[in-house]
MDTraj code that builds the backbone (N, CA, C; nanometers):
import mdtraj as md
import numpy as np

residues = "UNK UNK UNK UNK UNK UNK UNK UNK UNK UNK UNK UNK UNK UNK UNK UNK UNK UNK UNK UNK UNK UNK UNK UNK UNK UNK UNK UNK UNK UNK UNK UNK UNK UNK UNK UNK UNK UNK UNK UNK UNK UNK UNK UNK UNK UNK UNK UNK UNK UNK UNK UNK UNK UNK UNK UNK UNK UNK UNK UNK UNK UNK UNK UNK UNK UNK UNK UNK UNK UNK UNK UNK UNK UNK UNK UNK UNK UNK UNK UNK UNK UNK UNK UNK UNK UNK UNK UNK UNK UNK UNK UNK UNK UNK UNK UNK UNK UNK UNK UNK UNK UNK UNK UNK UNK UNK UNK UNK UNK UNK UNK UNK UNK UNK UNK UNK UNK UNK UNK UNK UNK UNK UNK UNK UNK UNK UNK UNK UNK UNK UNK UNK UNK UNK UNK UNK UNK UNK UNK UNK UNK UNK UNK UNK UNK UNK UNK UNK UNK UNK UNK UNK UNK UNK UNK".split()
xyz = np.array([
    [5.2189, 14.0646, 14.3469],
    [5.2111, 13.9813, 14.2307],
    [5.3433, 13.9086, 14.2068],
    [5.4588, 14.0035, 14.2624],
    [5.5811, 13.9516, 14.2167],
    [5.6017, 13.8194, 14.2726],
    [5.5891, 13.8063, 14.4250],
    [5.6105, 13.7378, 14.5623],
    [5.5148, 13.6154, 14.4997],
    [5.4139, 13.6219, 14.4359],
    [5.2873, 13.5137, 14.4187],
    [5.3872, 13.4120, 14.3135],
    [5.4607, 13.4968, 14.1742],
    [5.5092, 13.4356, 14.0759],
    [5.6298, 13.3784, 14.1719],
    [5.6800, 13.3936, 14.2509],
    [5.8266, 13.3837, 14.2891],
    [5.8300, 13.2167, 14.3823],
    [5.6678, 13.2192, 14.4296],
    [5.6797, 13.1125, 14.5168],
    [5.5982, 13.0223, 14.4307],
    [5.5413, 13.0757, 14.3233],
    [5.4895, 12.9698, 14.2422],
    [5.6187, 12.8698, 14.1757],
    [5.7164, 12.9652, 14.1375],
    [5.8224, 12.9237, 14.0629],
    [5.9302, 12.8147, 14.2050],
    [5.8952, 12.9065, 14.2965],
    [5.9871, 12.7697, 14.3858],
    [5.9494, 12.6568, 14.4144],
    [5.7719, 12.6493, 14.4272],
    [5.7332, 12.5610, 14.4706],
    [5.7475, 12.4411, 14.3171],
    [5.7230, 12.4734, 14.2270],
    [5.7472, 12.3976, 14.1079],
    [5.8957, 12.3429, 14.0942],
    [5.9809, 12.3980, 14.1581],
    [6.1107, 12.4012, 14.1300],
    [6.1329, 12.2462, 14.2237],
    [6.0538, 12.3221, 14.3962],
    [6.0728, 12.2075, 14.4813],
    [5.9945, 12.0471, 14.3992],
    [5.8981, 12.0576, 14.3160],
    [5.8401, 11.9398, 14.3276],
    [5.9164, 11.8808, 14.2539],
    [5.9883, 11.9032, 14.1043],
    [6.0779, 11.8673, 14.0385],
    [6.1957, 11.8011, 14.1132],
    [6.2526, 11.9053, 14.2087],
    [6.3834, 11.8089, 14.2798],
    [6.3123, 11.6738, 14.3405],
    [6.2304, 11.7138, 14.4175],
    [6.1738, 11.6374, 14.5051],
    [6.1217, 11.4947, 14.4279],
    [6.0811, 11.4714, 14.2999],
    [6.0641, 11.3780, 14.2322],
    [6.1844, 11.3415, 14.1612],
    [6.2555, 11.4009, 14.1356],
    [6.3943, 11.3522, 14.1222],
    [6.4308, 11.2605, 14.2185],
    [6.4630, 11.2831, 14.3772],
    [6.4854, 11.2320, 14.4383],
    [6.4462, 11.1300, 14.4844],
    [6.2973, 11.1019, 14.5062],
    [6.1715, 11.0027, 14.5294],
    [6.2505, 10.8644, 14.3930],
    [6.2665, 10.9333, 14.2695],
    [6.2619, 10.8167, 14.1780],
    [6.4296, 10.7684, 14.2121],
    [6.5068, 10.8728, 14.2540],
    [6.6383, 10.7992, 14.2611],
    [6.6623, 10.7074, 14.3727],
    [6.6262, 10.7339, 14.4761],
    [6.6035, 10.6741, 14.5826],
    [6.5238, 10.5526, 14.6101],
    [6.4124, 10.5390, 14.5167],
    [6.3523, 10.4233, 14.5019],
    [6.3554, 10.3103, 14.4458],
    [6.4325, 10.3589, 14.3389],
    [6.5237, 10.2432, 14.2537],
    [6.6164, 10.1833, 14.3534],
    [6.6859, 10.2803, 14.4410],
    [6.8540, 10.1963, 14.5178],
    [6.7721, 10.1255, 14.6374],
    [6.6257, 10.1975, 14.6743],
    [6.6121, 10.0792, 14.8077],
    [6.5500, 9.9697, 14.7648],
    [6.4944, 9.9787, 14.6237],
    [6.4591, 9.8466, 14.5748],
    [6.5355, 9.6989, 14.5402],
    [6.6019, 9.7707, 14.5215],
    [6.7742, 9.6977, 14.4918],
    [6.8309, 9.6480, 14.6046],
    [6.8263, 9.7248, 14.6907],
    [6.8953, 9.6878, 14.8291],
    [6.7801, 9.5195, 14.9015],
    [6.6175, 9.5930, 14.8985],
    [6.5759, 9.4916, 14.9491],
    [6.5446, 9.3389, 14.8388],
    [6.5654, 9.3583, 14.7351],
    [6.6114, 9.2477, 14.6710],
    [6.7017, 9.1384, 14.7156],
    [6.8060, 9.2568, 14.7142],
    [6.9605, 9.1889, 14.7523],
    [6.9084, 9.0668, 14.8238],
    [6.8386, 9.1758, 14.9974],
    [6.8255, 9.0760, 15.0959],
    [6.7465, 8.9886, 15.1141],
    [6.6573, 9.0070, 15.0092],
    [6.5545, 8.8592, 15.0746],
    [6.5796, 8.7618, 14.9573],
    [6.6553, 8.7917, 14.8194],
    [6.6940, 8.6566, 14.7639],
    [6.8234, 8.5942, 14.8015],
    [6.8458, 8.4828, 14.8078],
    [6.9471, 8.4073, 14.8492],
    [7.0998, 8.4418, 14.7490],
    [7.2188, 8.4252, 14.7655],
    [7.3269, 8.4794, 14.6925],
    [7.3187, 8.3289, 14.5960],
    [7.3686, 8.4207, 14.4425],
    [7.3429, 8.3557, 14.3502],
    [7.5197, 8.3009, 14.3137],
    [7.5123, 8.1807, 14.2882],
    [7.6055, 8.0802, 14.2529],
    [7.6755, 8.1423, 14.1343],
    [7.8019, 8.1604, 14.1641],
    [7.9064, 8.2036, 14.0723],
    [7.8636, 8.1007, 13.9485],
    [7.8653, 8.1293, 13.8262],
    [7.8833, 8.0998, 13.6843],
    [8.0041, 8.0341, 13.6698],
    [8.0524, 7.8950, 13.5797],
    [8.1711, 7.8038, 13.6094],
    [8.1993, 7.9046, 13.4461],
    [8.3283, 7.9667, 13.4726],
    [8.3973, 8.0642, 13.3597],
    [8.4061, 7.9521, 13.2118],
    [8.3916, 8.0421, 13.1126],
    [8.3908, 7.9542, 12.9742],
    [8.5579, 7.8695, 12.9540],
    [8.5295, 7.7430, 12.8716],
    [8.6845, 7.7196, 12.8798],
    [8.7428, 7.7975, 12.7656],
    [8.8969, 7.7697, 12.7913],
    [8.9107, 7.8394, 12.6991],
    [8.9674, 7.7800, 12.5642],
    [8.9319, 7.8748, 12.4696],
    [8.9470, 7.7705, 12.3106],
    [9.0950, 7.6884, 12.2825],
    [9.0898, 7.5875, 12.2505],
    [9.2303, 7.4625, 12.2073],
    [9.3392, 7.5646, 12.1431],
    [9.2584, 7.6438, 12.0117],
    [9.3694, 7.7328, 11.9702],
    [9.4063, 7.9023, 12.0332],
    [9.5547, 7.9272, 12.0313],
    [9.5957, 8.0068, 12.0826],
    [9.5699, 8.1290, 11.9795],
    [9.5407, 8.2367, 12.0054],
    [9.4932, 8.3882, 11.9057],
    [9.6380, 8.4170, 11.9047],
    [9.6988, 8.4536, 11.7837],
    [9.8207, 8.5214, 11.7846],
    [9.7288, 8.7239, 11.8415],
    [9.7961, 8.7243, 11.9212],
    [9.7799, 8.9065, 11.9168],
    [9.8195, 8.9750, 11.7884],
    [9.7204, 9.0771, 11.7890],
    [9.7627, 9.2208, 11.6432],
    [9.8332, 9.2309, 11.6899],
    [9.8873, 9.2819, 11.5836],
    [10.0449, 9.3358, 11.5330],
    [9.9591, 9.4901, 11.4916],
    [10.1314, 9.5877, 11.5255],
    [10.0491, 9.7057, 11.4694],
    [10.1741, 9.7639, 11.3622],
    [10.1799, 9.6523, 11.3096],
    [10.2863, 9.6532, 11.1510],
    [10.1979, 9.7037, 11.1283],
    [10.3395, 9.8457, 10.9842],
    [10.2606, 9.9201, 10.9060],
    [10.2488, 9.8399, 10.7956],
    [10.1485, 9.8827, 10.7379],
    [10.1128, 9.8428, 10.5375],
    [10.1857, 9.8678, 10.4791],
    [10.2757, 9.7975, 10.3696],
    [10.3626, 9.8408, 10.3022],
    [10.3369, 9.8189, 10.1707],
    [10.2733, 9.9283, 10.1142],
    [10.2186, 9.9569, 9.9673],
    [10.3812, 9.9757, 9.8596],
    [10.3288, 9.9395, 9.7472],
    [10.4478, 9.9578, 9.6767],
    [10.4326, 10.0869, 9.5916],
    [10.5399, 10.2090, 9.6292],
    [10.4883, 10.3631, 9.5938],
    [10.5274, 10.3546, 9.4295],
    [10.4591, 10.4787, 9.4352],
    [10.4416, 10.5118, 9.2709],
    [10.6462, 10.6175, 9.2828],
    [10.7010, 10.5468, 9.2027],
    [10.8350, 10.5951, 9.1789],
    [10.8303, 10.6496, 9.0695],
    [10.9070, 10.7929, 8.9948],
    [10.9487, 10.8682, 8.9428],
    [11.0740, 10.8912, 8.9220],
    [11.1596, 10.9311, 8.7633],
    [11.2933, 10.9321, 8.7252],
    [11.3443, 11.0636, 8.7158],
    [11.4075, 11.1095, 8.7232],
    [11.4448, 11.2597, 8.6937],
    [11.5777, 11.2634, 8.6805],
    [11.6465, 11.2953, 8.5487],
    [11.7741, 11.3292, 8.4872],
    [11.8159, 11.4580, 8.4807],
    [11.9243, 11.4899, 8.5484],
    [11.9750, 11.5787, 8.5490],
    [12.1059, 11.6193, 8.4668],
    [12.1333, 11.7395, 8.4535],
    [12.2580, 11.7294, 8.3426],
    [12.3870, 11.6965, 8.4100],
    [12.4317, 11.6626, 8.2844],
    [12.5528, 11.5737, 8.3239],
    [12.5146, 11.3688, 8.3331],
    [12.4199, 11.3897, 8.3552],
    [12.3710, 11.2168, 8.3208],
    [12.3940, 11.1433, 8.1856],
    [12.4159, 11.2498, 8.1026],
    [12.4104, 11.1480, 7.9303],
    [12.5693, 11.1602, 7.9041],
    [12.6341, 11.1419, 8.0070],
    [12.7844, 11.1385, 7.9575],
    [12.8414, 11.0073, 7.9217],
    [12.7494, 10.9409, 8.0493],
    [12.7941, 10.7862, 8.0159],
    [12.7200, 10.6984, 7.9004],
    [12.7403, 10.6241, 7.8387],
    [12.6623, 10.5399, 7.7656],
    [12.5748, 10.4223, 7.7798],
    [12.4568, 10.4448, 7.7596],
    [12.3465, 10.3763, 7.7907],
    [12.3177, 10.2477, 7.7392],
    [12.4408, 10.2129, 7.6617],
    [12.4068, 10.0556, 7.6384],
    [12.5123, 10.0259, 7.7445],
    [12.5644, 10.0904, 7.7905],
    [12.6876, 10.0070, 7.9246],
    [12.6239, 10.0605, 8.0582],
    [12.5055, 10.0222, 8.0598],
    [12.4642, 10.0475, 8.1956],
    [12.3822, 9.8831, 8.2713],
    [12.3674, 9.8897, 8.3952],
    [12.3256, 9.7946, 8.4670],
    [12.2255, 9.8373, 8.5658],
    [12.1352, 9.7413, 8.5579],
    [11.9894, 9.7667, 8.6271],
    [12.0126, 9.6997, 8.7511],
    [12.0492, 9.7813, 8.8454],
    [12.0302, 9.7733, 9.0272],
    [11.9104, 9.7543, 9.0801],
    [11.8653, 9.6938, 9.2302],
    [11.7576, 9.7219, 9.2836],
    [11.8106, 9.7867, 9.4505],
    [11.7560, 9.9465, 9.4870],
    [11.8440, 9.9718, 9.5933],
    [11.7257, 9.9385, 9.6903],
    [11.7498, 9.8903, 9.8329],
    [11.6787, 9.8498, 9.9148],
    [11.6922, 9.9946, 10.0189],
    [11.5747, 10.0952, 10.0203],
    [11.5896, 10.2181, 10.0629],
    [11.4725, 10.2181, 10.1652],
    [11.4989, 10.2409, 10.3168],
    [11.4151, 10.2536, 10.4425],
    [11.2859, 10.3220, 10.4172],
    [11.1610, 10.3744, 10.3962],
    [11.1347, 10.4098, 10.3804],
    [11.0612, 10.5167, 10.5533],
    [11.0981, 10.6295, 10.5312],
    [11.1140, 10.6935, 10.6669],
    [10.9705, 10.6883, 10.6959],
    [10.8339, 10.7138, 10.6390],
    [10.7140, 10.7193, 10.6911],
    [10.6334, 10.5443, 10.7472],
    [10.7214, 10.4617, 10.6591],
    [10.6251, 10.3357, 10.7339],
    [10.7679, 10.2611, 10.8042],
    [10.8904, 10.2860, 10.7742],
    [10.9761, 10.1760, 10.8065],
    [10.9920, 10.0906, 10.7500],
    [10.9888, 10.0866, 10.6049],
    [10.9791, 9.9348, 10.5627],
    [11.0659, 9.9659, 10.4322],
    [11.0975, 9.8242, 10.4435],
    [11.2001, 9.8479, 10.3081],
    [11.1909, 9.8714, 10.1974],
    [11.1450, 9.9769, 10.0849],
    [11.1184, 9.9982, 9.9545],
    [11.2557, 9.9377, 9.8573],
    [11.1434, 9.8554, 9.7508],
    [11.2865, 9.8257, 9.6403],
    [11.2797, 9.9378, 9.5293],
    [11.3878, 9.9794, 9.5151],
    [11.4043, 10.0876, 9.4337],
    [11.4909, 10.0519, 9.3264],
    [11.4175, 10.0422, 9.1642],
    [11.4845, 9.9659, 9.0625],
    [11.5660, 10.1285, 9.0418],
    [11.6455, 10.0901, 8.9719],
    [11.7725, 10.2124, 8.9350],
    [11.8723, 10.2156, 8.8149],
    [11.9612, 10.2675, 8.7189],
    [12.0208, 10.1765, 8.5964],
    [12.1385, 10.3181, 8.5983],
    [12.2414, 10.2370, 8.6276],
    [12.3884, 10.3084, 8.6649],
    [12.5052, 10.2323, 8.5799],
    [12.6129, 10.3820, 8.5672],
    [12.6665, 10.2674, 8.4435],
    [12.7939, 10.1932, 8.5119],
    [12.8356, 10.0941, 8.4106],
    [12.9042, 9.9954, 8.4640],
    [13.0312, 10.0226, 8.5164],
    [13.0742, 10.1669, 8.4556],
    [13.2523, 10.2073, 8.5374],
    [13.2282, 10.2261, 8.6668],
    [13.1083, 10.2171, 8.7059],
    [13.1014, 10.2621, 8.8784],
    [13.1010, 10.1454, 8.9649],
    [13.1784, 10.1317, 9.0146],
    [13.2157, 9.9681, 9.1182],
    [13.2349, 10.0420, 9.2024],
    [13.2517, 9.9334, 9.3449],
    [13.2262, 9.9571, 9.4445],
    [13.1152, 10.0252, 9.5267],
    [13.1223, 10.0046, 9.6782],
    [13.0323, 10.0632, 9.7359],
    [12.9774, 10.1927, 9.7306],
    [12.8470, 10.2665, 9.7485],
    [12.8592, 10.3930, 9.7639],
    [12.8913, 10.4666, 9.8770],
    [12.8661, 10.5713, 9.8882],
    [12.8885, 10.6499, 10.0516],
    [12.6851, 10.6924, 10.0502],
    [12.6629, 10.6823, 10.1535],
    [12.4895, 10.6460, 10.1715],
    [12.4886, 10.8031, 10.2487],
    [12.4035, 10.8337, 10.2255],
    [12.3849, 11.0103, 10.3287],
    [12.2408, 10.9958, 10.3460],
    [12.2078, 11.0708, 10.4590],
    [12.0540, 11.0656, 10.4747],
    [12.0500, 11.1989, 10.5323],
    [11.9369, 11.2957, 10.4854],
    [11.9101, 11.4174, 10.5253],
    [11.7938, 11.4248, 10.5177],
    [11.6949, 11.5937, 10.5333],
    [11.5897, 11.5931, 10.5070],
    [11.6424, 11.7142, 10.4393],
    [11.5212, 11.7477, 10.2995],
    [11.5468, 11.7996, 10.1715],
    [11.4668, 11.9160, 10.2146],
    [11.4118, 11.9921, 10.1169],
    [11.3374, 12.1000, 10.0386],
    [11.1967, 12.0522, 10.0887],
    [11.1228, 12.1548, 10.1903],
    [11.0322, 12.1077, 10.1908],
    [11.0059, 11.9919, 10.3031],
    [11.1097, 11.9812, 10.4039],
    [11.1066, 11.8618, 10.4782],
    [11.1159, 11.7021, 10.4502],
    [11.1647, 11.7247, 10.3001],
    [11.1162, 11.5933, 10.2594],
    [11.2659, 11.4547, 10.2834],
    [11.2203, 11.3625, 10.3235],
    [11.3212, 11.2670, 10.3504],
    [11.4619, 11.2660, 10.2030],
    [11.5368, 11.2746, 10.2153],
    [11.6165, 11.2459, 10.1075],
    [11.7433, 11.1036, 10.1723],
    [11.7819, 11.0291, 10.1095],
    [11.8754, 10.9374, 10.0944],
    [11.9293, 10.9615, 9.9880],
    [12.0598, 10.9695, 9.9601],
    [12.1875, 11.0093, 9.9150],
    [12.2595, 10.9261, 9.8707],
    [12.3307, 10.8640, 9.7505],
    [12.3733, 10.7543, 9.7050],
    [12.4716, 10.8113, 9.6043],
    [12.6565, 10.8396, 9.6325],
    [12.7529, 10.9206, 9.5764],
    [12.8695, 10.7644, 9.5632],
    [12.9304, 10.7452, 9.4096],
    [12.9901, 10.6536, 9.3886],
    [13.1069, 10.7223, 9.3680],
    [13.2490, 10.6077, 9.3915],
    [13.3854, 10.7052, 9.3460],
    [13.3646, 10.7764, 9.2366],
    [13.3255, 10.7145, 9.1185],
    [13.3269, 10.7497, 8.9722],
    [13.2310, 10.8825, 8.9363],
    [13.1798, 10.9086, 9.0569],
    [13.1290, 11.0873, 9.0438],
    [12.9481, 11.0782, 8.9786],
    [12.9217, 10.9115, 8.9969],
    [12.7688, 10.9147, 8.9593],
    [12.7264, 10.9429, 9.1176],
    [12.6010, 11.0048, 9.0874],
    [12.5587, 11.0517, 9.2230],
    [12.4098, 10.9862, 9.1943],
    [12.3096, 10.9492, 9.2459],
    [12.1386, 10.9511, 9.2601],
    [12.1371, 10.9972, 9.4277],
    [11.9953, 11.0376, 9.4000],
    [11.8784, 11.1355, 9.5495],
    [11.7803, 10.9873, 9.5213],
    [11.7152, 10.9520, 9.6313],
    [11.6093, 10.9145, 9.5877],
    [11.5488, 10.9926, 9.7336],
    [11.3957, 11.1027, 9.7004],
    [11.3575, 11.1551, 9.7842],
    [11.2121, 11.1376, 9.7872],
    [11.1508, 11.1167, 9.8809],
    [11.0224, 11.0503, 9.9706],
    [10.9644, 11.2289, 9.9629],
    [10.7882, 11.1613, 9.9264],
    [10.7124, 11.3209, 9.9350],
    [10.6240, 11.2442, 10.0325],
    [10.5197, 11.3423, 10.1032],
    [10.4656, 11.3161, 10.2054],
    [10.3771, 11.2140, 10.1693],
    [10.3176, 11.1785, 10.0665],
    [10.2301, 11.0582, 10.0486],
    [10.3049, 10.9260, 9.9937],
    [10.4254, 10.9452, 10.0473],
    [10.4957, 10.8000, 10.0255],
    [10.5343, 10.7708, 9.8548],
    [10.5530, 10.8275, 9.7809],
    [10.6057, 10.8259, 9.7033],
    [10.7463, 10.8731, 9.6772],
    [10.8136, 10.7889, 9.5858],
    [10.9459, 10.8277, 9.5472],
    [11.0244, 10.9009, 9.4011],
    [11.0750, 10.9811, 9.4401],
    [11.1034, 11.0136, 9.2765],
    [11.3109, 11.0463, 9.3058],
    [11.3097, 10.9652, 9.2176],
    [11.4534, 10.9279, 9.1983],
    [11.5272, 11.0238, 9.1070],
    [11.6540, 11.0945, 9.1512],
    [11.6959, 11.1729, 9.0723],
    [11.8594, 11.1644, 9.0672],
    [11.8635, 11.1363, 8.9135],
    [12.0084, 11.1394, 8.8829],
    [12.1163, 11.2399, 8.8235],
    [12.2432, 11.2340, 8.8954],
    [12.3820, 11.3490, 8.8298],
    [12.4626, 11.2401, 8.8114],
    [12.5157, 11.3137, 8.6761],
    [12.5924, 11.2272, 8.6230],
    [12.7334, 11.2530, 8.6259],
    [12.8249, 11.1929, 8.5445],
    [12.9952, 11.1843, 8.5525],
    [13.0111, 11.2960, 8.5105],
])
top = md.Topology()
chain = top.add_chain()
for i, resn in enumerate(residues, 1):
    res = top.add_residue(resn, chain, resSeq=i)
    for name in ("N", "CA", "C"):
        top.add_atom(name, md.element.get_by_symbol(name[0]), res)
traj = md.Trajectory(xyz[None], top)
């Protein structure tokens, strides 16, 4: 009984390949005798091409304008807030590359340049560093969704 199921199962097995093969095979010699008894077909004259030139994509990032945040720290209310001046700092922004304007309000005894530091903070987070002679200091530090929150020490 076993031997009866065993060659039933091969012989089913064989007809399956075997029509597999019949249909694969019949398609490629059909193809083949196509080929040869129609004549070779005349290349297609290529489209022209359009007057105007496509500038190529660019794979510039988007440069959204982030949601910024203030944070005072002590020692900030030393100076006086009617003698202060509203800056705009132009700060890299490390996740797209692009230049964020960063409004800011520092008081007026602080001249000259700052000393610029760039690290990564608490948390991995980008920090830029902005320390004036006159002992005003601001962080402005980048969180992972591109936002900024600006934080000031004062004189």
């Amino acid at each position: 009984m076993s031997t009866v199921r065993l060659s039933l199962a091969g012989s089913r097995l064989f007809v399956v390949v075997s029509l597999v093969l019949l249909a694969l095979t019949s398609t490629a010699e059909a193809k083949l005798l196509r080929r040869a008894s129609q004549p070779a077909a005349e290349p297609k004259p290529a489209a022209e091409a359009p007057a105007v030139a496509v500038a190529p994509a660019t794979c510039a990032p988007k440069c959204c304008p982030p949601n910024i945040c203030y944070r005072h720290h002590k020692g900030c209310v030393c100076f006086d807030p009617c003698k202060t001046v509203e800056l705009i700092l132009h700060v890299k922004d490390p996740c797209t590359c692009c230049l964020v304007e960063v409004p800011v309000c520092m008081p007026v005894c602080c001249t000259g340049d700052p000393t610029v530091c760039c690290y990564t903070g608490f948390l991995r987070r980008p920090v830029v560093e902005y320390s004036w002679a006159c002992g005003f200091q601001l962080k402005v530090v980048f969180d992972r969704r591109g936002d900024i929150t600006v934080h000031y020490y004062g004189l």
